[in-house]
C-alpha positions as CSV (number, residue, x, y, z in Angstrom):
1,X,130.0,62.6,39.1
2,X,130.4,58.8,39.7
3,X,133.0,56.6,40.9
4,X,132.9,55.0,37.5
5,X,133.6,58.1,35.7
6,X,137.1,58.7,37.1
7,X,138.3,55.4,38.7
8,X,141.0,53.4,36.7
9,X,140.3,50.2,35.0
10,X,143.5,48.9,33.8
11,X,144.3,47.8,37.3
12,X,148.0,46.5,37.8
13,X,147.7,43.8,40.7
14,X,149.3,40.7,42.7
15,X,148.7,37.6,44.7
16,X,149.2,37.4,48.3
17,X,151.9,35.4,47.7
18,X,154.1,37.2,45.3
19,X,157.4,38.6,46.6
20,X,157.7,42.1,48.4
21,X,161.2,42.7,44.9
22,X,157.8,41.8,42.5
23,X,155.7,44.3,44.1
24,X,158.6,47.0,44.1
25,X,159.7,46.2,40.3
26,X,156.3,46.9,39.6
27,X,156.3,50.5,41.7
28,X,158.9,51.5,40.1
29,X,157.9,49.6,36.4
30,X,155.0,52.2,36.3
31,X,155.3,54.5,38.5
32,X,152.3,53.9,40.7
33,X,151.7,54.5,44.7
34,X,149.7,51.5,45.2
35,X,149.2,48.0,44.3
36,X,145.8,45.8,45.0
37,X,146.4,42.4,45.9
38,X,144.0,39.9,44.5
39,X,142.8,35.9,45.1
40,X,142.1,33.6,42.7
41,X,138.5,34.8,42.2
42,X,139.7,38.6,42.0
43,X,138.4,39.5,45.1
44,X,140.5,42.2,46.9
45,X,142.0,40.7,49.8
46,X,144.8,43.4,50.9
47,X,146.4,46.3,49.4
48,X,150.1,47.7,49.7
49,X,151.6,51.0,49.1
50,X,155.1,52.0,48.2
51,X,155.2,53.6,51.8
52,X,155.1,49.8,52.7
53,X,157.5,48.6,50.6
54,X,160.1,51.1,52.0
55,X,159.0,50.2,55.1
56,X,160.3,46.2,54.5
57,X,163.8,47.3,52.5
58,X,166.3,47.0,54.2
59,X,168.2,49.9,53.9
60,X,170.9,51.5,52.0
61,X,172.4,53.0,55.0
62,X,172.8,50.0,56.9
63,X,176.2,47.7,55.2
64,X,175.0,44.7,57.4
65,X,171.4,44.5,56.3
66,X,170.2,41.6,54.0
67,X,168.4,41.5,50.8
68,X,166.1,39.0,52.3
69,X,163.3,40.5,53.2
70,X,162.8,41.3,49.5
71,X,161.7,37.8,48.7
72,X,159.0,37.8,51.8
73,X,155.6,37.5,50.1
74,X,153.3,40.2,49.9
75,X,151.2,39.2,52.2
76,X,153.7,39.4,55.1
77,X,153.1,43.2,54.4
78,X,150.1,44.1,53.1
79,X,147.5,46.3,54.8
80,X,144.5,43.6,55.3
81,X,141.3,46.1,56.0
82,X,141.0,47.6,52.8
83,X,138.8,50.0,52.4
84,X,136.7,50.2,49.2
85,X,134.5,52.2,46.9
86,X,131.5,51.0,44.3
87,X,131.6,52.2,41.0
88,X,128.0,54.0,41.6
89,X,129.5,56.1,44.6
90,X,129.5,59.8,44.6
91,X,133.3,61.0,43.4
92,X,132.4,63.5,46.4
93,X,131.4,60.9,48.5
94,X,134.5,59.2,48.2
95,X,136.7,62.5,48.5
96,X,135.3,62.4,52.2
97,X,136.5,58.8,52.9
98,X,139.7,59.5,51.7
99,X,140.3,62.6,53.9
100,X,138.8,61.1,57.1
101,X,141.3,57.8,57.0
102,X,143.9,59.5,55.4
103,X,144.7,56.9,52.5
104,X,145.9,57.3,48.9
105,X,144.0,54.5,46.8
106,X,140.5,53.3,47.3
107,X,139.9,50.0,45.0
108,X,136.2,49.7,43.5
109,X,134.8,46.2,43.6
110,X,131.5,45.2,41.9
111,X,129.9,42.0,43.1
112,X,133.2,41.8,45.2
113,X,135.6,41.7,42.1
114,X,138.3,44.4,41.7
115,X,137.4,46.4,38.5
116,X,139.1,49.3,39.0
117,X,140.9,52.3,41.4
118,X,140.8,55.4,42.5
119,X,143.9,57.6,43.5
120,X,144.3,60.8,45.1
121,X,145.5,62.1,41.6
122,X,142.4,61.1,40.2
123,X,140.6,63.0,42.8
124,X,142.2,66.1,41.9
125,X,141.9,66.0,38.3
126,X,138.4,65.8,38.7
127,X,138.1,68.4,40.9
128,X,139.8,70.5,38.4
129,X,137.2,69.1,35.9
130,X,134.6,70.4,38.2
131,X,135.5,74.1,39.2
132,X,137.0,74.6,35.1
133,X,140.3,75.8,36.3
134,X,141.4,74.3,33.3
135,X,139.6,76.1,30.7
136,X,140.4,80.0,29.8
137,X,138.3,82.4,31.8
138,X,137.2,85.1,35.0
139,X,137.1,83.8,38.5
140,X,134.0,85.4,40.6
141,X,133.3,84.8,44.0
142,X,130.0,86.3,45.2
143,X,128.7,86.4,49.1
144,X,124.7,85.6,49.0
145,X,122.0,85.5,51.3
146,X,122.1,81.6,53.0
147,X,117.8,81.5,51.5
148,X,116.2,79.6,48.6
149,X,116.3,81.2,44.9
150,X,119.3,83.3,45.6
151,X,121.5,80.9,43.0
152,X,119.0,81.4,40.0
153,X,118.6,84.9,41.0
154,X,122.0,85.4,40.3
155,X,122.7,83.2,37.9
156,X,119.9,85.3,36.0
157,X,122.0,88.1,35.5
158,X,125.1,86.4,34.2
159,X,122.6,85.3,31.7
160,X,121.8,88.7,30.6
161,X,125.0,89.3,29.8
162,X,125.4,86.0,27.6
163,X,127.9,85.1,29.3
164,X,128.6,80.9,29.6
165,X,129.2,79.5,33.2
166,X,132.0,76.8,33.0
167,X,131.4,76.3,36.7
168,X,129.6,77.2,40.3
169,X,130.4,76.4,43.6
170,X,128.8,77.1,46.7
171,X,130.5,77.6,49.9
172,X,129.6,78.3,53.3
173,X,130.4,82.1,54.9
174,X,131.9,82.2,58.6
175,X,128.3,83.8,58.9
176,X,125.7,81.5,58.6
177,X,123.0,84.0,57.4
178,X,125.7,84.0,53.9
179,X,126.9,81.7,52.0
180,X,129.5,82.2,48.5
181,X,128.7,81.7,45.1
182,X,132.1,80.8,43.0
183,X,131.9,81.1,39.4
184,X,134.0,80.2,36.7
185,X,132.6,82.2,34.1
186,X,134.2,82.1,29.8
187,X,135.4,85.7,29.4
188,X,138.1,87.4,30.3
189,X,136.5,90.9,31.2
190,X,133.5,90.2,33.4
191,X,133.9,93.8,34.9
192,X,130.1,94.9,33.2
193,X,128.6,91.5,34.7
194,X,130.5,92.9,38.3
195,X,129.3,96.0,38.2
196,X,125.8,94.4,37.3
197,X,125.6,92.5,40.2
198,X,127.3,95.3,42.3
199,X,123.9,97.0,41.0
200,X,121.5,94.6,42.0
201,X,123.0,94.9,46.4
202,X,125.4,91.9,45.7
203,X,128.3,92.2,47.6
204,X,131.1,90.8,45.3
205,X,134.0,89.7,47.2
206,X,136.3,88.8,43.7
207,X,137.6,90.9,42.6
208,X,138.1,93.0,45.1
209,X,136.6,96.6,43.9
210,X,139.1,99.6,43.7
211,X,140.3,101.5,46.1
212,X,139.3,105.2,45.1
213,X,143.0,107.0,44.6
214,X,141.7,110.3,45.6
């Protein structure tokens, strides 16, 4: 999945020297995180988060603080090394840049013009786009042999049973001769496809089997 599949193109944005009150009437306008701020040309040239924003109001607790502040231009504020994404990137790709510096938005420039975002929320809905947790349907979670073939293998049998795959995921096992198979499969009694693959020496880790009440 790319960039430009998720990313946001209606892009709300500022000028450097707009106020720090437009910036937070346009927070709270539409209920956004983060605001690019933009040049003449549309080249990204700092970004600013509502984080920042609280940062620079002076605050309710304090009778002796002045309003001031809120008429400092933006970029008196704004964060100046912006990090940035191309609309061709990998969505997973990106998902790694925005756990490593901890940050919330990631504008995508093209020829170095804003044409869109990407937020954390977008992230995650695409993530749920990916593993099918939205659609109706049987979680399984498989441990494999970490060799080549072992996915198709697998995969064979749920084919045998007609059964559609909404989803597969492949994680790694504390033990590096393993790894996990999670599949997202479209019915909601997989226990013949279990057993099946119980059959065939796969050790299926969920759902659990039953313990024997004897």
């Amino acid at each position: 999945m790319l960039v430009e599949e998720i990313m946001i193109q209606d892009v709300i944005t500022l000028a450097p020297t707009d106020t720090i009150a437009e910036a937070l009437h346009l927070l709270d306008t539409y209920k956004i995180r983060h605001i690019p701020i933009v040049n003449h040309a549309h080249h990204i040239v700092g970004i600013i988060s509502d984080r920042d924003i609280r940062d620079a109001s002076p605050s309710i607790l304090n009778p002796s603080s002045k309003s001031t502040e809120l008429s400092e231009p933006i970029h008196r504020i704004m964060q100046k090394n912006v990090i940035t994404a191309h609309p061709l990137d990998f969505v997973e790709d990106i998902a790694n840049v925005f756990y490593e510096n901890q940050i919330g938005c990631i504008p995508v420039t093209q020829e170095n013009r804003l044409i869109g975002v990407v937020t954390e929320r977008d992230l995650l809905r695409s993530f749920i786009q990916l593993t099918g947790s939205h659609k109706p349907g049987s979680h399984i979670e498989v441990k494999v042999k970490n060799q080549a073939g072992v996915l198709s293998d697998v995969t064979a049998i749920f084919g045998q049973h007609r059964t559609n795959i909404l989803s597969v995921l492949v994680y790694p096992h504390k033990d590096d001769r393993y790894k996990v198979l999670v599949f997202r499969v479209q019915t909601f009694n997989p226990l013949s496809i279990i057993n099946d693959l119980r059959d065939h020496g796969y050790e299926v880790i969920w759902p659990k089997p039953l313990e024997s009440t004897l």
